[in-house]
N, C-alpha and C positions, 0 to 999 in steps of 0.2 A: 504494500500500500504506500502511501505517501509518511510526510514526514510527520504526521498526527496519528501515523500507525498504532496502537497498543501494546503495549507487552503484552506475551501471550497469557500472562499465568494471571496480571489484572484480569482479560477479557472473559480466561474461565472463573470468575469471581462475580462479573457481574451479572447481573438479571434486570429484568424488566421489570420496573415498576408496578405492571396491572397485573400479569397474572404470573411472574415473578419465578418465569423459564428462563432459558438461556439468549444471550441475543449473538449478531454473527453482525460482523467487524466488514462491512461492502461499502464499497466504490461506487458511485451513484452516478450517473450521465456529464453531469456539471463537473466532475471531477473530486466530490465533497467525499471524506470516507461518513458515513453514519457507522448505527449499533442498527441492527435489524431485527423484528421479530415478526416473521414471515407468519405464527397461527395469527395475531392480530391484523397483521400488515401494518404494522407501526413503525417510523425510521425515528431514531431520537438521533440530534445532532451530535458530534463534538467540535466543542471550540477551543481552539489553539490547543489542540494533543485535549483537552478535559471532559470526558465522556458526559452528556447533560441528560442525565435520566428524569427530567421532570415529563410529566402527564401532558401538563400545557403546553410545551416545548415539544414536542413529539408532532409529526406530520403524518396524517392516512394517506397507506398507498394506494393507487388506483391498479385496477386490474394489468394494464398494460406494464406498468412501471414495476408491481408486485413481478408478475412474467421477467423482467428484466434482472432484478435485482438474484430471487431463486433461481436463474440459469447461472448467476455468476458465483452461486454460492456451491453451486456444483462442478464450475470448473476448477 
């Protein structure tokens, strides 16, 4: 990823706020990394490397972008 990549051993630490699984560390179109949580389709941001787990802060993915994001989490 970029230079706001995570450590690995944080990223198995963190969870999602709502139903508090794991999230997956993607590259998003624009270049952003987010935290992912593909049962929700929730992206929460990070700013400058600081992962931002809030509720409010969080963007719904739409189907096509959802498609996007789980193919890349597959490769």
């Amino acid at each position: 990823m970029s230079e706001t990549a995570l450590d690995a051993t944080l990223l198995s630490l963190l969870a999602c706020p709502e139903d508090k699984g794991p999230l997956h560390l993607v590259r998003t179109d624009d270049g952003a990394d987010v935290l992912y949580n593909p049962r929700l389709r929730r992206a929460y941001p990070i700013d400058n490397g600081i992962p931002v787990l809030l509720v409010d802060e969080a963007h719904t993915v739409d189907d096509a972008e959802h498609e996007r994001l789980t193919d890349r989490l597959e490769s």
